[in-house]
N, C-alpha and C positions, 0 to 999 in steps of 0.2 A: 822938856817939862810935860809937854801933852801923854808921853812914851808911857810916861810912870803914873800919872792919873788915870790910865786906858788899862796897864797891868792891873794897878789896884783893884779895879772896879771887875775883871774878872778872875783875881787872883781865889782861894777860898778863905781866905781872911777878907773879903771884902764884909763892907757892912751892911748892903743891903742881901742878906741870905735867909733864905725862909725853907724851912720843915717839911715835907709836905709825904701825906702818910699813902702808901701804895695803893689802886685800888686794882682788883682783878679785870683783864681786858672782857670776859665777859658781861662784865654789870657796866662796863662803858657803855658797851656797843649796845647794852639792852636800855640803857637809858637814852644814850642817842636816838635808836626808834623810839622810844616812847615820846622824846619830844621833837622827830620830825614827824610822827604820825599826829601829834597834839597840832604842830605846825599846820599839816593839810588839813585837818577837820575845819578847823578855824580859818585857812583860806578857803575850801568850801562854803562854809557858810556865809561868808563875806561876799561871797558869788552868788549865791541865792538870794541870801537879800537885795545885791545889787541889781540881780534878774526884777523881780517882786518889785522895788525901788522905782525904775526905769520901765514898766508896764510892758519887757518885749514880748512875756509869756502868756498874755492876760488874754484866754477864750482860744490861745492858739489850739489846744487837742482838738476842741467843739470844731472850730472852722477846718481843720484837717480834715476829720471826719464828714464833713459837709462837701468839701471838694471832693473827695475820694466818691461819696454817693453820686455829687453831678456826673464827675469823668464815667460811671458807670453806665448813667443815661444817656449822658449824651454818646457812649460809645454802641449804648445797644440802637437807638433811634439812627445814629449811620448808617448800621448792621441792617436794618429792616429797610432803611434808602437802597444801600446798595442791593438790599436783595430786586426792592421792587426796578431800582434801574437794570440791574443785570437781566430779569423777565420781561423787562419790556425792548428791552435791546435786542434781545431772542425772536419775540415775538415781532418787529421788527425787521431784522435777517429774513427770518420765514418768509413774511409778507413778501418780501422785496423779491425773496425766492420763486414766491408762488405766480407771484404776477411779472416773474422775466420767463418761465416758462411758461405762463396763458400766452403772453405778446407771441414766443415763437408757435405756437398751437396756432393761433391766430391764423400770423403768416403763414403758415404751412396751409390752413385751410385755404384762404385766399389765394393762394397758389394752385391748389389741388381745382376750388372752383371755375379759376382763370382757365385752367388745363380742361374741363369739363365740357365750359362752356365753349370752347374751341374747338374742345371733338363735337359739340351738338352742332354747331353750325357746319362743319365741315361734312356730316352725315347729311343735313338738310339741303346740302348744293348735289350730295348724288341722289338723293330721290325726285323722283319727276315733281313738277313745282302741282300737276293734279292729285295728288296720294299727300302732299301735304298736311299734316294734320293742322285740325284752325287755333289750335289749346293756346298757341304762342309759347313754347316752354324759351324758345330762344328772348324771346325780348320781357319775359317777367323778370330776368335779372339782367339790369345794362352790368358791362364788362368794368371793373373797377381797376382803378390802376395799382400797384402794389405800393406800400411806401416807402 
């Protein structure tokens, strides 16, 4: 029984059969864009407002703009730090330069005097102790130790 109720209904004597007048595939397909693009307009705007709605946009360009200006300052104020760290770092070096060479100048003098005052006193044991002269050059400098 089911067999012949299931024929009927796709035979073409069935009774539910309807007309339907051809249309050309291009005005389909040009109606389809017209109402998926009608579709997107309409969910854009739906998104906009929902934006507008929900406050996420509200001053966001001004504050963009605001950060963008700080990041700019505060990257030049680093820029002028590091400069002034990097010249004093320099200046620094130098220094440290200048006065490990004074220390060996120093020592070299101090050496060179030690060695001086060792030839004077050694010249002053071969001159007769009467031809002495009385200046004292030996004892205006006592002998320093090195360090």
């Amino acid at each position: 029984m089911r067999w012949k109720v299931f024929r009927r209904r796709l035979s073409v004597n069935s009774s539910r059969f309807s007309v339907r007048t051809h249309t050309p595939w291009p005005m389909r397909w040009a109606l389809s864009a017209l109402v998926l693009g009608f579709s997107a307009a309409l969910a854009l705007w739906a998104f906009e407002i929902g934006k507008e709605l929900s406050g996420v946009e509200v001053g966001a360009h001004e504050e963009l703009a605001k950060l963008r200006e700080e990041i700019q300052k505060v990257r030049s104020e680093r820029d002028a730090a590091q400069s002034v760290a990097n010249t004093a770092d320099s200046l620094l070096k130098t220094e440290k330069a200048t006065q490990d060479r004074l220390a060996a100048q120093v020592h070299l003098l101090e050496e060179q005097n030690l060695a001086l005052i060792k030839d004077v006193r050694f010249y002053e044991k071969l001159v007769p102790s009467k031809q002495r002269p009385t200046t004292g050059a030996a004892n205006s400098h006592p002998p320093r130790k090195a360090p």
